[in-house]
C-alpha positions in Angstrom: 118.9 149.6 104.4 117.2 150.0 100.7 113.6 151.5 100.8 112.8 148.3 98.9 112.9 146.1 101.3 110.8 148.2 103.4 107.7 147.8 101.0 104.8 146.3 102.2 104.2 142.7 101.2 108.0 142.3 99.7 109.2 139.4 100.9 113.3 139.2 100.5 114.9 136.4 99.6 118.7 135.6 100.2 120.2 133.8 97.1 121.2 130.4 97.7 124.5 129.5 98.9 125.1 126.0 96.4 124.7 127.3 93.0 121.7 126.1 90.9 123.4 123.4 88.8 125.0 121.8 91.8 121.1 121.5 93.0 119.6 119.8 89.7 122.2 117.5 90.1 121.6 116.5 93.1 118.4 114.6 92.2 120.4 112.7 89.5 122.9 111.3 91.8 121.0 110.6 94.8 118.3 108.5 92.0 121.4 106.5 90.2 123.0 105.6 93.9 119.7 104.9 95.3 118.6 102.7 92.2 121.9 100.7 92.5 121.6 100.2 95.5 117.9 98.8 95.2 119.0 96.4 92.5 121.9 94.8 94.3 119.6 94.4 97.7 116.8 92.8 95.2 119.4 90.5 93.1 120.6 89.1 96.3 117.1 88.7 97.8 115.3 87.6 95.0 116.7 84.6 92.8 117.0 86.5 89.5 113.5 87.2 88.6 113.6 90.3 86.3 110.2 91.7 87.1 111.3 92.1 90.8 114.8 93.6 89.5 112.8 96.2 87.8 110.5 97.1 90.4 113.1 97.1 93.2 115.5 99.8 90.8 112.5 101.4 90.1 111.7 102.2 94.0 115.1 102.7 95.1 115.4 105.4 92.1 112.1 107.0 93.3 113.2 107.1 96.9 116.8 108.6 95.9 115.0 111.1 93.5 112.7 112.2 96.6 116.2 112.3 99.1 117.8 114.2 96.8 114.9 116.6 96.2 114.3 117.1 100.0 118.2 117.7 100.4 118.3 120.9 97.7 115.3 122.3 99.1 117.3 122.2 103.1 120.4 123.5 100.9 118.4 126.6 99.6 117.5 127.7 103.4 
């Protein structure tokens, strides 16, 4: 084993299995699905008001952008 890693207060760090690209994009998809999915519950639910449309894409993006985010950081481990 390298002296390195030995060192006091050196904390090693495997490299992550999925590849950094394949991370970033992760937030992406999981916000588009999430935000489609919030606007056809909302459309049905609702009778075509466009403020409620908005909001409910708006959320459903927010909670796919926080899914997502919480999924690359359990990928990385």
């Amino acid at each position: 084993m390298p002296q390195s890693r030995n060192r006091r207060g050196h904390h090693f760090q495997k490299p992550a299995a999925v590849p950094a690209s394949q991370r970033v994009k992760g937030r992406a998809i999981w916000a588009i699905l999430f935000a489609i999915f919030g606007f056809a519950i909302i459309y049905f639910a609702s009778e075509g008001s466009w403020m409620v449309l908005l909001l409910g894409t708006l959320v459903g993006a927010l909670i796919g952008y926080f899914a997502g985010k919480s999924m690359e950081e359990d990928a990385k481990a």
